[in-house]
C-alpha positions in Angstrom: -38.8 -7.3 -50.5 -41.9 -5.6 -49.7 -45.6 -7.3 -50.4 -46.6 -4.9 -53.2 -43.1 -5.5 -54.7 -43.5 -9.5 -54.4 -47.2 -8.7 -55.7 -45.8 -6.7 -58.6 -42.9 -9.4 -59.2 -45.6 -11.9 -59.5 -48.0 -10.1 -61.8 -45.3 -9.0 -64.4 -45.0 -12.3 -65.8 -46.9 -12.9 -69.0 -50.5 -14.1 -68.0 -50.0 -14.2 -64.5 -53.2 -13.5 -62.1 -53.8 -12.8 -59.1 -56.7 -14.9 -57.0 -57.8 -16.0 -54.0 -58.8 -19.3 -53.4 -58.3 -19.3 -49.7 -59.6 -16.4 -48.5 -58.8 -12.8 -49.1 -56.0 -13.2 -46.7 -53.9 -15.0 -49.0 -52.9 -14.5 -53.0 -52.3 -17.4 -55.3 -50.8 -16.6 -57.9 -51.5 -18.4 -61.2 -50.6 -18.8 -65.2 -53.0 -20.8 -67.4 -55.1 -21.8 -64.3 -51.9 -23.2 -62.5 -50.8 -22.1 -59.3 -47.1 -20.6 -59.2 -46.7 -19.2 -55.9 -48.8 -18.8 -52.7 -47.7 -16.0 -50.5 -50.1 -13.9 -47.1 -49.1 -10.7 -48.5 -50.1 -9.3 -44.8 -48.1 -11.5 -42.3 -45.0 -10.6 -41.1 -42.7 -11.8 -41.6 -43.0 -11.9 -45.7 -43.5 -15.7 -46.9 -43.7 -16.9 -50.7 -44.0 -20.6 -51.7 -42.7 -21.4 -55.1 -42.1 -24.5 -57.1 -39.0 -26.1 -57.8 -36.9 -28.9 -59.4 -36.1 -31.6 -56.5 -32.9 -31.0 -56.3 -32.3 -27.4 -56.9 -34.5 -27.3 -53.7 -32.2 -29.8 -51.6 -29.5 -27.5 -52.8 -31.1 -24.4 -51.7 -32.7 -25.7 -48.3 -29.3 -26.5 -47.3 -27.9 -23.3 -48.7 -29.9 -20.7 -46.9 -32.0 -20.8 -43.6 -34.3 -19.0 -45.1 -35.8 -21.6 -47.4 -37.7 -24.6 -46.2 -39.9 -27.4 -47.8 -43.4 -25.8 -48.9 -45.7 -25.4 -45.9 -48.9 -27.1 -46.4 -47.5 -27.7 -49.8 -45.4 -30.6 -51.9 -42.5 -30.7 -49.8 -40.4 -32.3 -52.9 -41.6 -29.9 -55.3 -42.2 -26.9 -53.3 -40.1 -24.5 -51.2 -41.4 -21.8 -48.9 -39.1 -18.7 -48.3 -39.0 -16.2 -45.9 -38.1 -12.6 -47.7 -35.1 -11.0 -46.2 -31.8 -12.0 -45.1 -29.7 -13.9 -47.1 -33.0 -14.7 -49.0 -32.4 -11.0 -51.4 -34.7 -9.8 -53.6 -32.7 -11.0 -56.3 -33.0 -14.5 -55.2 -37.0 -13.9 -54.4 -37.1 -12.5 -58.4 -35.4 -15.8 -59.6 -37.4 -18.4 -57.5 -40.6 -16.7 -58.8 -39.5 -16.7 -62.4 -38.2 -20.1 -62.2 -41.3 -21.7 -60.8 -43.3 -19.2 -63.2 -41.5 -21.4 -66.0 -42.0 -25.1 -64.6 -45.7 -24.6 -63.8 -46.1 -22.2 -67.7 -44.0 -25.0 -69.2 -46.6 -27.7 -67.9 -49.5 -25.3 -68.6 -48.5 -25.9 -72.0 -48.1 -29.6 -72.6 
């Protein structure tokens, strides 16, 4: 997955923006005001942190090598994951979605 690809995954979810919080050099991405994934579009290689359900994220940190416990982040509720590898687009597309819908979900309560 490519940064403008990650970008555009991001940004095609319903009220999802785009900001920067922590300097230009890295995009937060956000619905309702809530941040659902963090990722330094610029650095190689390609990093997004997403939210996650506890133990979907045990599951998946023991599944791939490409998944680790959010840096700098919730390390229960957050996973960090390296684009590429075993770590497909198609995986990247469904941890964005899926953390999307927790942090929307709790946007809305």
């Amino acid at each position: 997955m490519t940064p403008a690809q990650l970008r555009r995954v991001c940004l095609e979810l319903p009220g999802a923006e785009e900001t920067f919080p922590f300097g230009p050099e890295t995009s937060v991405f956000k619905v309702r005001g809530k941040m659902f994934a963090l990722a330094a579009l610029q650095r190689r290689p390609l990093k997004v942190s997403v939210k996650c359900e506890p133990e979907l994220g045990i599951e998946l940190r023991g599944t791939y090598d490409e998944i680790e416990p959010g840096y700098h982040l919730n390390k229960r509720h957050w996973l960090t994951v390296t684009c590429g590898g075993e770590a497909t687009d198609g995986l990247v597309r469904e941890l964005v979605a899926g953390s999307y819908d927790l942090v929307a979900g709790a946007a809305r309560r």
